[in-house]
N, C-alpha and C positions, 0 to 999 in steps of 0.2 A: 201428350201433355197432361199433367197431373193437377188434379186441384188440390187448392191447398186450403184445407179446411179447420176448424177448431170449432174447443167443445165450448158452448156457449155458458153451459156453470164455470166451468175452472177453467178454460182460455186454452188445454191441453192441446195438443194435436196428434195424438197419440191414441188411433182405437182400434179396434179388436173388431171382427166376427163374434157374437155371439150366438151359440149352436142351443143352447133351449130356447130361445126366439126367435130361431129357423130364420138363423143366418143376418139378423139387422143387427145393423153396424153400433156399438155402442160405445161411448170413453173408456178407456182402459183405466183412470185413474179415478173417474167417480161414477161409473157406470150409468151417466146418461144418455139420452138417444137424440139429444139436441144438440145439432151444431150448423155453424153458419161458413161461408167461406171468408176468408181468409182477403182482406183487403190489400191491394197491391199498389193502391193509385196513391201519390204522394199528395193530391188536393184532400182528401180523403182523412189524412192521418196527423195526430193531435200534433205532430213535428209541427205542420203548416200552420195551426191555430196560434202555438206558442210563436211562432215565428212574424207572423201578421200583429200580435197583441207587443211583443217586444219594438216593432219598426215602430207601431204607433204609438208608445209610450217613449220612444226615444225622438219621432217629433215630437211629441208635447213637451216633454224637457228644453230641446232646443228651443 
């Protein structure tokens, strides 16, 4: 099982080995060394925020 990770500058998920820094893993697209994993839980993810803000804006209309 694989983690699924991104670059925390540009959101990539896409990195490389880099060999002149003895091998730590860096973004292929912006060459940083910061990344975070990759969120999977649906309580988690702005889906559920906008989801939660539209039911209660649709009872306060009613």
């Amino acid at each position: 099982m694989s983690v699924k990770r991104v670059c925390f500058n540009c959101g990539s998920s896409s990195f490389v080995s880099d060999r002149s820094l003895g091998g730590k893993i860096v973004c292929s697209k912006c060459g940083s060394s910061s990344f975070k994993n990759k969120s999977s839980s649906f309580l988690k993810s702005k889906k559920f925020v906008f989801l939660v803000i539209a039911i209660a804006i649709f009872i306060i209309v009613i």
